[in-house]
C-alpha positions in Angstrom: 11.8 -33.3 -8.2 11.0 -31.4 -5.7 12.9 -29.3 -2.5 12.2 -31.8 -0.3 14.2 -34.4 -2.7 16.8 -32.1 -4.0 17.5 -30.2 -1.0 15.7 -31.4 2.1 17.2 -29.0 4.5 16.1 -26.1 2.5 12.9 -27.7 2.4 12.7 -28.1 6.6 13.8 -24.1 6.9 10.9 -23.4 4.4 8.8 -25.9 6.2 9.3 -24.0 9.8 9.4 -20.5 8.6 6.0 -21.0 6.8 4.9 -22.3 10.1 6.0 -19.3 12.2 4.2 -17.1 9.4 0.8 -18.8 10.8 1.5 -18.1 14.1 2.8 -14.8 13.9 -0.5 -14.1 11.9 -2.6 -15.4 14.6 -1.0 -13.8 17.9 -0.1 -10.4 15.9 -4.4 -10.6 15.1 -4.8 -11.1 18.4 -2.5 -8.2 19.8 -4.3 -5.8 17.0 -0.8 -5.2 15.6 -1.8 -4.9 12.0 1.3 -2.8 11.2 2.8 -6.7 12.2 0.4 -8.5 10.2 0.8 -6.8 7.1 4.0 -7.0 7.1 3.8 -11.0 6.8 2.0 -10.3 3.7 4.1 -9.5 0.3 4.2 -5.8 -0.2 1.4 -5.6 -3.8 -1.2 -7.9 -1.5 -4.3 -8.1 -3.9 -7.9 -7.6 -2.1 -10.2 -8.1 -4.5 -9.8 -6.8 -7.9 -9.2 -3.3 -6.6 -7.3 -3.2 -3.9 -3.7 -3.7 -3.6 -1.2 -3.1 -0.9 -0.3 -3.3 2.8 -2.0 0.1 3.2 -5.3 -1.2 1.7 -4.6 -4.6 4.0 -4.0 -2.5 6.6 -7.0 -0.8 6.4 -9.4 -3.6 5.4 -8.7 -6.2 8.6 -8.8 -2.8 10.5 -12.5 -2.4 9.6 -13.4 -6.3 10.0 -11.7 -5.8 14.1 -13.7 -2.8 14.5 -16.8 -5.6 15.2 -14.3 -7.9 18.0 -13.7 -6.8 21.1 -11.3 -9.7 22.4 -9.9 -13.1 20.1 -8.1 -15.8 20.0 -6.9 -17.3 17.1 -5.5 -20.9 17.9 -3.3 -22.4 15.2 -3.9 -26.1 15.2 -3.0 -27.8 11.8 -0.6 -26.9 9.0 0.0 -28.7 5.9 2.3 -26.9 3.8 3.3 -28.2 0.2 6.5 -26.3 -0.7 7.0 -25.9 -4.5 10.3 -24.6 -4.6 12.5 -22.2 -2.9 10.4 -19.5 -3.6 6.9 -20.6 -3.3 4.5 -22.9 -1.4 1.3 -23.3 -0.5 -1.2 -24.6 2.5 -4.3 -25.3 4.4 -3.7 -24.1 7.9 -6.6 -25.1 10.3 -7.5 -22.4 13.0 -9.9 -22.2 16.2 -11.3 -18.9 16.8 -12.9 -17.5 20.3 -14.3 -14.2 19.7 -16.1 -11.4 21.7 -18.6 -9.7 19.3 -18.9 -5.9 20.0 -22.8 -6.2 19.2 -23.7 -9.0 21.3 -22.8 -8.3 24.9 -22.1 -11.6 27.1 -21.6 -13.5 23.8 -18.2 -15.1 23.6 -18.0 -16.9 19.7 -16.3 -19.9 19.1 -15.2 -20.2 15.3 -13.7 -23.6 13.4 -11.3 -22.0 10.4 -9.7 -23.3 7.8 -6.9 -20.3 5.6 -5.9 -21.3 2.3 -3.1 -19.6 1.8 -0.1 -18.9 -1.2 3.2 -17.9 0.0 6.5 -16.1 -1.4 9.6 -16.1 -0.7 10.7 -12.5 -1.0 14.0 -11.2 -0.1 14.3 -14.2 2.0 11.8 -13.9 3.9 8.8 -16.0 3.6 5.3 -14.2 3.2 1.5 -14.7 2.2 1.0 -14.0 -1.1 -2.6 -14.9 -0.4 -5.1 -16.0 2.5 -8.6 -17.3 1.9 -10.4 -17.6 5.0 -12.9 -19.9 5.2 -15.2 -21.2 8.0 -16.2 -24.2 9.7 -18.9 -23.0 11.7 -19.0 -20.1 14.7 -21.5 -20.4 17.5 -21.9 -19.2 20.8 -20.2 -21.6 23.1 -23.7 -23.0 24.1 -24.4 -23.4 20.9 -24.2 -26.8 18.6 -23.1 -26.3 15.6 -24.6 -28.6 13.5 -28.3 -26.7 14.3 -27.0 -23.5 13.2 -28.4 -21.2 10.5 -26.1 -20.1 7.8 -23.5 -17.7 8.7 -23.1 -15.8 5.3 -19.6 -15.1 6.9 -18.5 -12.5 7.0 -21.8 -10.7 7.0 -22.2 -13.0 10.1 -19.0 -14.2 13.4 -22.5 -16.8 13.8 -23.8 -19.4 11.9 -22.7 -22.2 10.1 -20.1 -21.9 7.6 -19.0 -23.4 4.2 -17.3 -25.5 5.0 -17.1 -29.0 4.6 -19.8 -28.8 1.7 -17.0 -26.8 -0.2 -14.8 -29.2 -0.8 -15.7 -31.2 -4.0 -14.5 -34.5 -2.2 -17.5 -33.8 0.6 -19.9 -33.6 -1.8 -18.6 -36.9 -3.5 -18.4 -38.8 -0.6 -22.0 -37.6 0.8 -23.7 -38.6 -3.0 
């Protein structure tokens, strides 16, 4: 059975503090308060196969900002599956507006999608992990559908991965 079943209650608390975690991702991003950000994230955070920590975290989104002026991360939809009282997963769905530092008078408009994991640690909810995946980004001008590849995050621009990605796309365009 699951929380929801056993203990729905439990399961609405996890359900809204998973949610906050989103947000609290997206406007901490926005603010460039990483020491907030990484702090949503359990303390041994993998990156990679090498990296571990808030520190390396820390240091990692700090390099990806360094090419943003201004964004604006937009939390739209959030599907959260809770496992049980400790851990959960989800697909949160994200609209970015960006401001590239290379392209002056470019404002970037992203679709996102996070995969994330999350733990409950000390009783507090956190990302265990966050895959971000993209939609598309495009100037504003820009349709999206006649864009090149993005190769993200080599590229803000481009089309992304997504929905090709998902092996039910695939099946339903065969």
């Amino acid at each position: 059975m699951t929380l929801r079943e056993t203990d729905p209650v439990a399961w609405l608390v996890a359900h809204e503090d998973i949610c906050q975690l989103a947000s609290r991702y997206a406007v901490y991003m926005d603010m460039r308060d990483l020491d907030k950000v990484v702090e949503l994230f359990v303390p041994d955070v993998k990156l990679g196969k090498t990296l571990q920590g808030r520190q390396a975290l820390k240091e990692n989104m700090n390099g990806m900002l360094r090419d943003l002026k201004r964004s604006i991360l937009q939390v739209t939809n959030h599907v959260i599956d809770v496992i049980d009282e400790v851990t959960a997963t989800g697909i949160v769905s994200c609209r970015g507006e960006i401001e590239p530092v290379d392209s002056p008078g470019k404002w970037v408009v992203q679709q996102i999608q996070y995969h994330d994991n999350y733990a409950k640690v000390d009783g507090t909810w956190l990302f265990v992990r966050r895959r971000h995946m993209l939609w598309y980004g495009a100037d504003m001008l820009q349709r999206p559908i006649d864009l090149p590849d993005a190769n993200w995050p080599a590229n803000h621009s481009g089309k992304g991965e997504l929905p090709e990605w998902f092996d039910t796309w695939r099946q339903w365009q065969s």
